[in-house]
C-alpha positions as CSV (number, residue, x, y, z in Angstrom):
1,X,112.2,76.8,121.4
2,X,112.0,80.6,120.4
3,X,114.8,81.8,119.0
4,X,116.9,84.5,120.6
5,X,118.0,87.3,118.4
6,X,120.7,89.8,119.7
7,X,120.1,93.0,118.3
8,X,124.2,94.3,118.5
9,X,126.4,94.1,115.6
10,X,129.1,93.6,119.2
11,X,131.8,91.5,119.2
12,X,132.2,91.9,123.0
13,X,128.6,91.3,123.6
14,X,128.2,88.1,121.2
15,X,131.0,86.8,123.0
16,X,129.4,87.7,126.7
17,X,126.0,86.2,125.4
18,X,127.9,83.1,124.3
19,X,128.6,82.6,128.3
20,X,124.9,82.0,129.2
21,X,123.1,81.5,125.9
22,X,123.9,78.5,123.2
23,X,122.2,79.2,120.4
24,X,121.5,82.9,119.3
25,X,121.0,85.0,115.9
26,X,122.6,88.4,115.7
27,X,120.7,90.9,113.9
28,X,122.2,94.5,114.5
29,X,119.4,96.8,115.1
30,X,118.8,99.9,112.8
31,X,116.8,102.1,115.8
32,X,117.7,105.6,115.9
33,X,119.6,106.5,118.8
34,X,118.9,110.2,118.4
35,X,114.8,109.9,119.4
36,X,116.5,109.0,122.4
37,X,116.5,112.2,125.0
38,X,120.3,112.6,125.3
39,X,120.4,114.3,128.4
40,X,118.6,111.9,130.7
41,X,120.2,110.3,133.5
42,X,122.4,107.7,132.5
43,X,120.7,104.4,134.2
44,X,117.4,106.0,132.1
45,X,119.5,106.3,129.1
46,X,120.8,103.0,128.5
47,X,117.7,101.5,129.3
48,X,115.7,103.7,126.7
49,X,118.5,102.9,124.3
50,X,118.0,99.5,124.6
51,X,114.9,99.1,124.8
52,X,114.4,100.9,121.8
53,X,117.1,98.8,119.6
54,X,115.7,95.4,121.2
55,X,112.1,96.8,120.1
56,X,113.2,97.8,116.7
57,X,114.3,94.1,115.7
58,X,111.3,92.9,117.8
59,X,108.6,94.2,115.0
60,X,106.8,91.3,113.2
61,X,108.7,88.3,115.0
62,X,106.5,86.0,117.1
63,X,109.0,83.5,118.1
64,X,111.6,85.0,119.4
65,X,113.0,86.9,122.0
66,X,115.0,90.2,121.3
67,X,118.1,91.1,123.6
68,X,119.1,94.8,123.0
69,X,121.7,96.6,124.8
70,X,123.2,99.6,125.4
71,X,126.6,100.9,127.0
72,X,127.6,104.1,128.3
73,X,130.1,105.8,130.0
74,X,129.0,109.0,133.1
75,X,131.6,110.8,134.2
76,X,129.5,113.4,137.0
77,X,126.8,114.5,135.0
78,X,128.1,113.8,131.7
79,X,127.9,110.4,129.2
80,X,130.6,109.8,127.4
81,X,129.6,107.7,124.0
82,X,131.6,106.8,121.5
83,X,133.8,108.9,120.5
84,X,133.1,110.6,117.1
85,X,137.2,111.0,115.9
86,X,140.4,110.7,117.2
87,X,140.2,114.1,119.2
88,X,137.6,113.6,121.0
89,X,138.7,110.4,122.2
90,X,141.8,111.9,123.6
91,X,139.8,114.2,125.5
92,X,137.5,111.6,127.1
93,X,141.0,109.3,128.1
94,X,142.1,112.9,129.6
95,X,139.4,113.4,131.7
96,X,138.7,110.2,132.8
97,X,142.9,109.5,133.8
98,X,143.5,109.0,137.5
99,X,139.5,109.4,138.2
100,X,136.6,107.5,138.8
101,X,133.6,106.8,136.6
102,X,130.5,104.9,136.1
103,X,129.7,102.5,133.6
104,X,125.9,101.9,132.7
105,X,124.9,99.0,130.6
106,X,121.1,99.1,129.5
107,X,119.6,95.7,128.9
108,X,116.2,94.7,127.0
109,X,114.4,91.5,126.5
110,X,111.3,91.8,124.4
111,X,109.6,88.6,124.1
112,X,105.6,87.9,122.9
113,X,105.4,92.4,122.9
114,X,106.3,92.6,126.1
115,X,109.8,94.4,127.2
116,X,111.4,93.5,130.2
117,X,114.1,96.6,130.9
118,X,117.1,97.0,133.8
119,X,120.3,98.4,133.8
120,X,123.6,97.3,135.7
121,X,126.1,100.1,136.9
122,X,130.0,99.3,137.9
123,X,132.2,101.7,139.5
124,X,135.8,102.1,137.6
125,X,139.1,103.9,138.9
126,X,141.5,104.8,136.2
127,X,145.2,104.4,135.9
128,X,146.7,107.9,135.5
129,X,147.2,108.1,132.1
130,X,150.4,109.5,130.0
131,X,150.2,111.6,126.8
132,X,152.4,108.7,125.1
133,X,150.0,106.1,126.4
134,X,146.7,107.8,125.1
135,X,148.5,109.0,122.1
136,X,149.8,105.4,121.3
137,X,146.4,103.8,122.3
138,X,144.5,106.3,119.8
139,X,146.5,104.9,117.1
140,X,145.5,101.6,117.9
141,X,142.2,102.3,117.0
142,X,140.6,100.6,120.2
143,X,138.6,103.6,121.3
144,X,137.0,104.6,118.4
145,X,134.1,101.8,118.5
146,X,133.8,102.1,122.1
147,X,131.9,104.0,125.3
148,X,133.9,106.5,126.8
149,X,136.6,105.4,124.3
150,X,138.3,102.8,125.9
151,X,137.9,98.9,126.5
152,X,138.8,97.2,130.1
153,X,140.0,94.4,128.2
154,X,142.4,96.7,126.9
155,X,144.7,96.4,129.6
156,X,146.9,99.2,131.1
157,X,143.8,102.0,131.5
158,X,141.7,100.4,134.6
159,X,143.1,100.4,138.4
160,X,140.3,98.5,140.3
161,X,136.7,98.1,139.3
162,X,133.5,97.5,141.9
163,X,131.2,95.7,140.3
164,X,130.2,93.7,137.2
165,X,133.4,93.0,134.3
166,X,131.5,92.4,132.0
167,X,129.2,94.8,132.1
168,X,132.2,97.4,131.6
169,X,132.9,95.1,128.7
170,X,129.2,95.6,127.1
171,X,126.8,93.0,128.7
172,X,126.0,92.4,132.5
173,X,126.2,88.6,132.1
174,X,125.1,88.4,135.8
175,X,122.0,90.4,135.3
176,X,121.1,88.9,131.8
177,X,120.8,85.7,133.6
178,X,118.5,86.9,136.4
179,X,116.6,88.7,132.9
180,X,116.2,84.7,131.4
181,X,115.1,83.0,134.1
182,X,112.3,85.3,134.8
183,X,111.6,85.0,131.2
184,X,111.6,81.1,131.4
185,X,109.5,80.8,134.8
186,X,107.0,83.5,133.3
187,X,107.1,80.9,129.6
188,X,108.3,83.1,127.8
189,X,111.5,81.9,126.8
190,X,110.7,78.0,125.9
């Protein structure tokens, strides 16, 4: 059996991966976002990202298969990251109150050189948001570690989703599945 390293020092995704997969390693990966093209689209973003930080921790391992990830926030034409201090997250909770957004989770399996790449999109409706509540979520420090600086498991920020959880969460646990059984019927993942 290869072993399966997940390349995310993510407490949210260990915990998705946990759903589908047993037995994993985590090894955070070390890639540098910023070769990444900022301004692609976002679906070509997250899937450069991750394939880039799945490829990273890839290099010199035979026997194993490398998930990387990737998780980001469009709202119109712009990505929302993490946020890089506490003022800039209260200006992505501003903009996205009482609006929609899109959520893009880039997802890469490399096993035996090869890199299998997708990406899952979700459609999310905020709450509309008061100053108190995105004051008094700042200080919980939620945000700062997360796309678009907020977490659905949160509570109190989401109205109505349309598509994947848990790919809003981190991981499209739906579409990482699809992702392993191709990888097992190819023999990839044995």
């Amino acid at each position: 059996m290869k072993t399966v390293i997940l390349a995310s020092a993510s407490p949210r995704r260990k915990e998705l991966l946990k759903e589908i997969i047993n037995d994993f390693t985590v090894l955070p990966s070390d890639f540098d976002e910023s070769s990444v093209n900022a301004y692609l689209p976002p679906r070509k973003l997250v899937k450069e990202l991750a394939k880039g930080k799945a490829l990273t921790v890839a290099k010199g391992c035979q026997e194993c298969v490398v998930l990387g990830s990737d998780t980001v926030v469009a709202f119109g034409k712009r990505v929302l990251g993490k946020p890089q201090d506490k003022e800039e997250a209260r200006e992505m909770l501003r903009l996205l109150s009482g609006r929609k957004h899109a959520v893009y989770t880039g997802v890469c399996f490399v096993a035996e050189g090869k890199a299998f790449v997708a990406a899952a999109k979700t459609s999310v409706v905020f709450e509309k948001l008061t100053e108190e509540f995105i004051e008094a979520y700042i200080e919980s420090g939620s945000p700062m570690d997360k796309a678009g600086a907020y977490g659905i498991q949160d509570g109190g920020l989401v109205k109505k989703i349309h598509g994947s959880y848990s790919n809003v969460v981190g991981l499209p646990v739906e579409l990482c599945k699809k992702m392993l059984t191709k990888l097992q019927r190819k023999g990839l993942l044995t």
